[in-house]
C-alpha positions in Angstrom: -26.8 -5.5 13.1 -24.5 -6.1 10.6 -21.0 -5.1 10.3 -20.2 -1.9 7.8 -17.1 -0.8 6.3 -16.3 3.0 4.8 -14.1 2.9 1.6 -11.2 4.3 3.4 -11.7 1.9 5.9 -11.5 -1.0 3.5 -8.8 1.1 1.5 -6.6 0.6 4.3 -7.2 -2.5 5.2 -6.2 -4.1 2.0 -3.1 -1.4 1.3 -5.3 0.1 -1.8 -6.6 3.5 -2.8 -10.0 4.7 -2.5 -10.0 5.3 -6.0 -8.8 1.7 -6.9 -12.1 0.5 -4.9 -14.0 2.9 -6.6 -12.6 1.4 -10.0 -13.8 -2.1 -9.2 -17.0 -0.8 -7.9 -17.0 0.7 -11.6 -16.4 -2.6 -13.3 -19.3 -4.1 -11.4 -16.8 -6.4 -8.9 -18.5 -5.0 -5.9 -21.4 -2.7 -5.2 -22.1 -1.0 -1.9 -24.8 0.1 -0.6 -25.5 4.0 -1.0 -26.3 6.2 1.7 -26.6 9.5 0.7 -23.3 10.0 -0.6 -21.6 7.6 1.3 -20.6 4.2 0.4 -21.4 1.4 3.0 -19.9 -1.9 2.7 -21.1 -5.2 4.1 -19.1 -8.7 4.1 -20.3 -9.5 0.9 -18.6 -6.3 -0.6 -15.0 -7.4 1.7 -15.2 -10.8 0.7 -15.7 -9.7 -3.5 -12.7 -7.0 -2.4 -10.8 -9.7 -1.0 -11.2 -12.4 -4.2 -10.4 -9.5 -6.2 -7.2 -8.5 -4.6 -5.7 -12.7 -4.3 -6.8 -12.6 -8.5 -5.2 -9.8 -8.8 -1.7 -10.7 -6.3 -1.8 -14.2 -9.2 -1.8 -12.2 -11.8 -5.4 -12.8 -13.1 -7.4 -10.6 -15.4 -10.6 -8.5 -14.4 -12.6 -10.4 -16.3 -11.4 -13.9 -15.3 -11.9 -12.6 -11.7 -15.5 -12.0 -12.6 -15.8 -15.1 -13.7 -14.8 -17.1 -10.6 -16.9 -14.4 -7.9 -20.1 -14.6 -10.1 -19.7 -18.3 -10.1 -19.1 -18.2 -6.1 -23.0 -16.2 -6.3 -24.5 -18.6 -8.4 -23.2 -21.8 -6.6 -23.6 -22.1 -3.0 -21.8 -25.3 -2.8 -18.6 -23.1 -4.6 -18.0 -26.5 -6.1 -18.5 -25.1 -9.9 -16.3 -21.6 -8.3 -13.1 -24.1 -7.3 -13.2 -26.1 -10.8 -12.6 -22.9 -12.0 -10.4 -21.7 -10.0 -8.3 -24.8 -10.1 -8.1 -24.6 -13.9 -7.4 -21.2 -13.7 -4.7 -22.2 -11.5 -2.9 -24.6 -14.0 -3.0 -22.5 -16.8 -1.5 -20.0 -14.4 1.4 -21.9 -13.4 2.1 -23.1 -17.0 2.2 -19.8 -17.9 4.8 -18.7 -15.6 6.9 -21.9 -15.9 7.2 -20.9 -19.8 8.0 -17.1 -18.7 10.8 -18.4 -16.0 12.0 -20.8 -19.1 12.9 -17.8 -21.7 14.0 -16.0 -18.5 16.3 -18.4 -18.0 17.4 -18.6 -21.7 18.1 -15.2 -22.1 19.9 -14.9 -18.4 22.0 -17.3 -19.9 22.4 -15.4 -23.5 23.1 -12.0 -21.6 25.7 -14.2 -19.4 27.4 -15.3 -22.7 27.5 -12.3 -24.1 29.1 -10.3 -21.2 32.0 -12.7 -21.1 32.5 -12.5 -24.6 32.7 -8.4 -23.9 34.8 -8.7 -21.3 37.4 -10.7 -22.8 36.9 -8.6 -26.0 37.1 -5.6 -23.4 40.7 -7.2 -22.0 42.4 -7.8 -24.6 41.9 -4.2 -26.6 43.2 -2.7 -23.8 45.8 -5.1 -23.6 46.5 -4.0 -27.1 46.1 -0.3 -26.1 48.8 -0.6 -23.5 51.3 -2.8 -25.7 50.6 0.2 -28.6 51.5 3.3 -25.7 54.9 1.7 -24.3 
């Protein structure tokens, strides 16, 4: 016999909400089995769960998600699955390197224009002082 999660159980396991799994199962990412009105899940349903939850942690879209598990269905070898992955993967990473470049550019405009305040700051009340006494 195989072994069979309940949503809760997989909710905890991956630190989600029932209603977060529900959503997926919504989006077609994962589809239980029905008993009654219970939702069973096998290892196929975990494994989806868990490909959905790494796309998710690197910041991949629901529909690029769906992309790389339906590939991983329709390619036993995974070989097509990982191609995509990989690519998915640059473009990733390129993305981010740009965001952390304009991070860093306006870290270092904020920077600049704090110091310029600050003297700015000092020397009006400087000023104010001088103009009291």
């Amino acid at each position: 016999m195989s072994e069979t999660w309940g949503i809760a159980e997989l909710a905890a396991e991956f630190g989600v909400t029932t209603r977060t799994i529900r959503f997926y199962e919504d989006k077609d990412l994962i589809a239980p089995e029905r008993r009654g009105q219970r939702r069973v899940y096998h290892l196929r349903d975990k494994v989806r769960l868990q490909l959905i939850m790494r796309g998710k942690r690197l910041g991949f879209s629901l529909d690029e998600i769906r992309a790389m598990i339906d590939l991983y269905d329709a390619d036993p070898t995974q070989v097509s699955q990982l191609r995509l992955f990989l690519n998915k993967l640059h473009e990733r990473k390129s993305l981010l390197q740009t965001q952390r470049e304009d991070i860093d550019q306006v870290l270092t405009e904020i920077a600049t224009r704090e110091a310029q305040c600050e003297r700015l700051l000092s020397k009006k009340q400087i000023g104010a002082k001088r103009a009291r006494n």
